[in-house]
N, C-alpha and C positions, 0 to 999 in steps of 0.2 A: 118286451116279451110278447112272440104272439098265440092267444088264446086260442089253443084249439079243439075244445069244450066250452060249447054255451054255456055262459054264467046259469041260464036260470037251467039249461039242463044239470050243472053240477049242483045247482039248488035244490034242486029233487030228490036227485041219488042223494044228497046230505041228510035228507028228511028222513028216507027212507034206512038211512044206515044207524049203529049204533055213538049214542053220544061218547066223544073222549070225556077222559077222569079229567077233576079239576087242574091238579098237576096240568098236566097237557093243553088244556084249556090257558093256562095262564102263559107256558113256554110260546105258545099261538101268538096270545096277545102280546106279548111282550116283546117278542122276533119284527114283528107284523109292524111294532110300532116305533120301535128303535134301531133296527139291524139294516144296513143300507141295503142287503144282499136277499131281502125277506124273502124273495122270489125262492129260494131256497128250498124252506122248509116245506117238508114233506103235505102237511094240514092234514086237516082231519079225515075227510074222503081216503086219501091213500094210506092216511095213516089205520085207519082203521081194514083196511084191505093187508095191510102191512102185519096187523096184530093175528087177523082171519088165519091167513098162511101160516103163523107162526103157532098161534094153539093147534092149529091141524096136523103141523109138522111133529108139535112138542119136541122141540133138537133142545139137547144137551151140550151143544157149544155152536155159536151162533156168530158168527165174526161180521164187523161195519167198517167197511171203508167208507168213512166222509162221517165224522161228527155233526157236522154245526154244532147249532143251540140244543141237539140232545133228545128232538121231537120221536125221532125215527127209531132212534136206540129203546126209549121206553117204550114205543108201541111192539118192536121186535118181543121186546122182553116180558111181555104177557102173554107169551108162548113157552115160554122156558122150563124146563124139567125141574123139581125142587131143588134138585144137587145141581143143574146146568150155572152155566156160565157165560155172559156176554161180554166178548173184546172190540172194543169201538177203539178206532183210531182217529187221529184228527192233526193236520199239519199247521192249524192256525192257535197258536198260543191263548188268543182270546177266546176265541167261539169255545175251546178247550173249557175254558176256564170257567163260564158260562155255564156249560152242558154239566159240567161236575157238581155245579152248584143243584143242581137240579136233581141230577141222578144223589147227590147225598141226602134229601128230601125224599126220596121214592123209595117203594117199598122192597126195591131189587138194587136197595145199594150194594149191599154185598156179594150180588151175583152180577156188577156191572164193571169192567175194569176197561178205564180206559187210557189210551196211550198217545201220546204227544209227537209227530215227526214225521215223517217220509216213509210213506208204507210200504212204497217197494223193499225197505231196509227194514220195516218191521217186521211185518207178513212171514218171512222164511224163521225169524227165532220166535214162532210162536209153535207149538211141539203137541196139537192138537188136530185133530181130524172132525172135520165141520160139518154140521146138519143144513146150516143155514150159512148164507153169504149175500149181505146186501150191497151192494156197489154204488158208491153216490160220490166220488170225488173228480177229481182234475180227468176230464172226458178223453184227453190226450194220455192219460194212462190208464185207461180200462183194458184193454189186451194185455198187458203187462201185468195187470194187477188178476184179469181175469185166468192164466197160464199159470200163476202163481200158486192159484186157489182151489184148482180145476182137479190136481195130483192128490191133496190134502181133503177134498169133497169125499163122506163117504159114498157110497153106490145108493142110487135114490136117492140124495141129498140134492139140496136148493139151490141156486145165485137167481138171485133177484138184482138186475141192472135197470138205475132210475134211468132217465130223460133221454131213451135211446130214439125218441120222434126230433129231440132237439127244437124245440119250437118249432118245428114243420121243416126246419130248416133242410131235412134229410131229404123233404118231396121237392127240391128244389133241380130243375134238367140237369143245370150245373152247379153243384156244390160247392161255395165258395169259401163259408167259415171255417176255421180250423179245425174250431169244436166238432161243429156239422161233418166235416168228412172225418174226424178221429172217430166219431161214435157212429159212421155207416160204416168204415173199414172194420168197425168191432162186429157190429150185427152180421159183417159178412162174414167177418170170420170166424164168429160161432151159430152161423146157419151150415157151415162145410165140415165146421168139426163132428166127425161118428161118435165123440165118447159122451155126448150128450143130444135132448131133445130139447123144441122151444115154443115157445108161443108168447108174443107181443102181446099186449093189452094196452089198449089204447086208454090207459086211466091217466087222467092230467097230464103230463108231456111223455108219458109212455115207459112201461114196465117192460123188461124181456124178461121171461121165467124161463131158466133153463135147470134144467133134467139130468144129474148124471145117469147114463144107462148104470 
């Protein structure tokens, strides 16, 4: 994976941001030290950027595509309205399995529900209108997943889409990776769609925050 943030610059911004709860601190270590895929998890830098937007927002139903170990779901969820609710999906049995362990330790187990399977077939029997939408799973279905979510967003409402730099792989003349060109055909085609605004942020392999008007 290639780094496209100086360690000691992400060392800084770390310093200067606030610390994750133990909880989270431990899903870190624990990901970081056993999970073949650690590359994954969200960390603290973005997670804490993650939790920013969401006490800002305070959305009252906040939907995650892309479980993992569960890092993302809990920093989402310190934005959350008393009565809100968070729906995290996740297609891998184990990381599922993981993540629940975690979320029934946290202090938002009850406002965190999450669902086992193929999101495209989740997503449509979920019968809520979202504040919030984080994007973090299989790069070859972000359009699909993003169209899905776009009708159900209410007005001013959020999608926050992770790793849209790709490891750089996007600034490449010719794009060769799957991932790399599924997730430049995404950014393009929610830079043309009018029913929303956007702005990339180049935090660890890159946020798109988009805007419904």
């Amino acid at each position: 994976m290639e780094e496209l943030i100086d360690q000691p610059i992400n060392d800084y911004a770390e310093r200067f941001s606030s610390a994750e709860s133990p909880l989270l601190e431990e899903i870190n270590k624990y990901t970081q030290a056993n999970h073949p895929h650690a590359h994954m998890l969200s960390g603290r830098l973005q997670g804490r950027f993650l939790s920013m937007l969401s006490r800002l927002l305070q959305p009252q139903y906040i939907l995650e595509i892309g479980t993992f170990t569960g890092y993302s779901a809990l920093c989402l969820a310190e934005g959350l309205a008393p009565t809100g609710g968070l729906h995290t999906i996740e297609i891998r049995e184990d990381d599922a399995a993981t993540a629940k362990g975690y979320f029934d330790r946290s202090v938002y187990s009850n406002q965190i529900h999450l669902m086992v399977g193929p999101a495209a077939t989740i997503i449509p029997q979920l019968p809520f209108t979202w504040d919030l939408v984080f994007i973090d799973a299989d790069k070859t279905g972000y359009i699909e997943y993003y169209e899905l979510v776009v009708p159900r967003l209410r007005k001013g409402g959020l999608i926050i889409a992770d790793n849209v730099l790709f490891h750089g792989q996007v600034l490449e003349t010719v794009i060769s990776g799957k991932n790399a060109k599924a997730i430049h055909a995404f950014n393009e085609h929610v830079k043309s769609d009018p029913r929303v605004e956007t702005s990339l942020v180049t935090l660890r392999d890159g946020l798109l925050l988009i805007r419904k008007n």
